[in-house]
Each structure stands twice: as C-alpha cells, then as structure tokens.
C-alpha positions in Angstrom: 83.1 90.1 88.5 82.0 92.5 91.5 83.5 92.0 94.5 81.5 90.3 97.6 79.7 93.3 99.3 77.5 94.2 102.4 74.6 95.9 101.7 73.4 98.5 104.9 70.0 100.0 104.5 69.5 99.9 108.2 69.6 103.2 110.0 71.1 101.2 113.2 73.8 99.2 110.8 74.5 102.4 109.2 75.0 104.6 112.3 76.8 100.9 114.1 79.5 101.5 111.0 80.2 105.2 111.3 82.7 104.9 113.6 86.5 105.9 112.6 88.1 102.4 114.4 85.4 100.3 112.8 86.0 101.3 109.5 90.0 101.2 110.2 89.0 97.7 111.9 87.2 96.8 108.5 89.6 98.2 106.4 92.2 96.3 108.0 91.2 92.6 108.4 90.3 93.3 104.0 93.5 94.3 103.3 95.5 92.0 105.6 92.8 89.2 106.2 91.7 87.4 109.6 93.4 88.3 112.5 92.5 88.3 116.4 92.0 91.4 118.3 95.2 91.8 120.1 96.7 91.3 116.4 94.1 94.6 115.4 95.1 96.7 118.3 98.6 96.1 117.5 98.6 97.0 114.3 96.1 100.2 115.0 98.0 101.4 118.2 94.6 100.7 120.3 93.7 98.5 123.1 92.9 95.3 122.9 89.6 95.0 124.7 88.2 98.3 122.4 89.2 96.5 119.4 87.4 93.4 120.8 84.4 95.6 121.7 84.5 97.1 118.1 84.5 93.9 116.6 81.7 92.4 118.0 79.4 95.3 117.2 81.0 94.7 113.3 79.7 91.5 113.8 76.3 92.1 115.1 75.8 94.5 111.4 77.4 91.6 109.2 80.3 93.1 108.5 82.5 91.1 110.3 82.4 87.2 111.6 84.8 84.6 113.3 87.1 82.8 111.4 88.8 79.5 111.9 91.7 79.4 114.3 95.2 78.0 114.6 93.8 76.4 117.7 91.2 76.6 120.8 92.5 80.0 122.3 92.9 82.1 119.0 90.0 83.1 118.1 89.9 85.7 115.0 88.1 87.7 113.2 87.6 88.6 109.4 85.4 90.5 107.0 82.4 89.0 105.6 82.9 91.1 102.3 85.3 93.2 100.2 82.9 96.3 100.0 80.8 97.7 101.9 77.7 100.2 100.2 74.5 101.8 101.3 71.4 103.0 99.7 72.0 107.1 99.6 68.3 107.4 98.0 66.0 106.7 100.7 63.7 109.2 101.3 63.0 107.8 105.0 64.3 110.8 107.6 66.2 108.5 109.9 67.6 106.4 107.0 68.9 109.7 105.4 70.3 111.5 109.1 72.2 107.8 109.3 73.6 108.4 105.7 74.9 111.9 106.4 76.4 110.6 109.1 78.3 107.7 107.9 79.3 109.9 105.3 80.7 112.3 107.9 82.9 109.6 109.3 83.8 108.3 106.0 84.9 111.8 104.6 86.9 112.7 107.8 88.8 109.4 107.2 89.3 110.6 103.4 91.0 113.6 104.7 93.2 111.9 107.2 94.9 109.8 104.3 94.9 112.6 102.1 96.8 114.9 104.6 99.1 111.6 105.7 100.1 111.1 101.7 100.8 114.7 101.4 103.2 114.5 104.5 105.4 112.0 102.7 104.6 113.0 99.2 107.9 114.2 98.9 109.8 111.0 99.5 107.6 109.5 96.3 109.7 109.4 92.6 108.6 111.6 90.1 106.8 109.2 88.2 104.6 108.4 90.8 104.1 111.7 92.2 103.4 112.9 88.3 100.3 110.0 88.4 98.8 111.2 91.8 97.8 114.0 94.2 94.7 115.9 94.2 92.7 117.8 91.2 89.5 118.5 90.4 87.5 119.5 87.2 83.7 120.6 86.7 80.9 118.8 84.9 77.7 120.1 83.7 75.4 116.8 83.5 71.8 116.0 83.6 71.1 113.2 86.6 70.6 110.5 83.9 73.8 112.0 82.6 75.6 111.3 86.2 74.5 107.9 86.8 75.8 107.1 83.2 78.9 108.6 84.1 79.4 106.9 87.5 78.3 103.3 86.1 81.4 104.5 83.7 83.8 104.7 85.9 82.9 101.9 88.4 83.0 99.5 85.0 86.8 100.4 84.7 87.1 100.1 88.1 85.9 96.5 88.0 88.3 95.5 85.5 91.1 95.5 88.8 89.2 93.8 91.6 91.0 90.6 90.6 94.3 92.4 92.1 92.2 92.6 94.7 91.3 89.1 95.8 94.6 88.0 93.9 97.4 89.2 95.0 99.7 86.8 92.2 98.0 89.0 89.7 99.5 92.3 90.7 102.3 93.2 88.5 106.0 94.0 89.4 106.1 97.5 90.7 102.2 97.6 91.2 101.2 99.5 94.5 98.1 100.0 96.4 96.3 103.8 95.6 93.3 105.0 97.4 90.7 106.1 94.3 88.4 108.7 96.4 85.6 109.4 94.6 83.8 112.7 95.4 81.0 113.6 93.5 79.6 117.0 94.7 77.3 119.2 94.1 78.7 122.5 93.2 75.0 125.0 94.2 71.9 124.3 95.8 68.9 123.1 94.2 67.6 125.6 92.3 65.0 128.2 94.3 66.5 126.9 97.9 68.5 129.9 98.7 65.4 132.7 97.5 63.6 130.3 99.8 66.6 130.7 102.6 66.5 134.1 102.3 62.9 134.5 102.5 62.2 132.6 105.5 65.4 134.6 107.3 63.1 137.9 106.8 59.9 136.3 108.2 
C-alpha cells in the first residue's frame, strides 16, 4: 500500500516548501512524530519562535496540522502525510520556475547528508560500508523506457513502507538508509546547443 502523500501543484505551496528548515521540520515530525515547537527547535538547534513561524506556513500548504495534546498549554504539531510529491510535468512557466526551485533546495539538502555520511563513513563496519556509498552507472532508454523503469523501482520500494508506519516490523539489526534517487539527464536535448551557439553569434 502507498504511503499517505501531499500532493503540491501550486506554484505558492511549492515555493512555501522549498525552504531547508521546512523540509528538516517535515522530515522530522515523520520520522519522530508530533511534537511542539520548542521540542523541533531543540532537536534542530533553532529557535523556538522560527520553528513556530515555519510551522504555521507548513500548515497553511497542508503539510503540517495540530495534533492532540497532553494538555491545554502543549500544543503540537505533526505531518499530515508520509510523502510529499509534485507534478514535475507542468508546462505552466511559474509552476515549472517553483519546481526548479524546490528542487534546488531539495538537492542542496541531498548533498548535506551525503557529505555528513561520508564524515563518519569510517566509523561504519565493513559490511555496511560494502552495501552503501555513492556510484553511478549509465542508461540508454527511450522516455517510455524510463517511466517503466522508475515505476520499477518505486514498486520495490513499496514493498518496505510497512517498516515505515511500523516500526515492530523492522527486523533486528535493520537501520534507516536514505535511497536518493537522481535521475539525470546526461546532454541537452538534441539541436539545443547548435541553437546556443547560433544565437551567441547573432
């Protein structure tokens, strides 16, 4: 079964979420569930009133909501959903510049825990530094042949989100690894850069 998700195809809700203490914000009350704001900002190393700022502009794009307290004066927050996705095929200008720019954010965040891991790689045991780290590999596919491939992957994906939402299902010695997907574009379309070059000579 999927996992809950938000769905932003708003160019405001897109650009609301690319910002790096939302998505840490987010990020956080998933993996460690409700919690108030001083509880965020303690755990982030921020202040409390940003974090409270933060969170009500997560709120106002669905991402995040109140949740029940332990009494009157707590009062905190948690995700609405698991996952959070955008359309990346709109052909609307201002719904792509608010793509590229979440994207931005999100990749900047990518290389942050890539570069963190790496700092401490060392203290990991062989067998788990022999299952992760960073590698690449190139892939000449049609874009029917890419959309095949990513429904692929997402479907063995799937098959752990119940380790997700469960935590009684993860097995002894199971550990929580970021899967970044990057799916890039090696060249430009073709014709774009006889085009470049042609309009650098006008």
């Amino acid at each position: 079964m999927p996992l809950p998700e938000v769905k932003l195809s708003d160019p405001k809700a897109l650009r609301g979420y690319a910002h790096p203490l939302r998505m840490a914000l987010i990020g956080l009350l998933r993996q460690q569930g409700p919690m108030t704001a001083t509880q965020a900002a303690e755990r982030l190393g921020e202040s409390v009133p940003n974090c409270s700022f933060h969170l009500r502009q997560l709120a106002k794009y669905g991402l995040a909501e109140r949740a029940p307290g332990a009494d009157a004066r707590e009062r905190p927050w948690r995700a609405t959903a698991l996952n959070t996705s955008w359309d990346d095929a709109s052909d609307d200008p201002q719904t792509r510049a608010a793509v590229d720019e979440l994207s931005a954010v999100q990749l900047a965040l990518y290389v942050r825990k890539a570069e963190e891991f790496l700092s401490r790689r060392a203290e990991e045991s062989t067998a788990w530094r022999a299952v992760t780290g960073f590698a690449d590999r190139p892939v000449y596919v049609t874009v029917d042949e890419m959309a095949a491939l990513r429904a692929r992957i997402d479907a063995l994906l799937t098959e752990y989100d119940d380790r997700i939402v469960d935590p009684a299902k993860r097995p002894a010695g199971s550990r929580k690894v970021s899967l970044i997907h990057l799916a890039l574009l090696a060249d430009p379309p073709p014709g774009a850069r006889d085009l470049a070059e042609q309009e650098g000579d006008r």
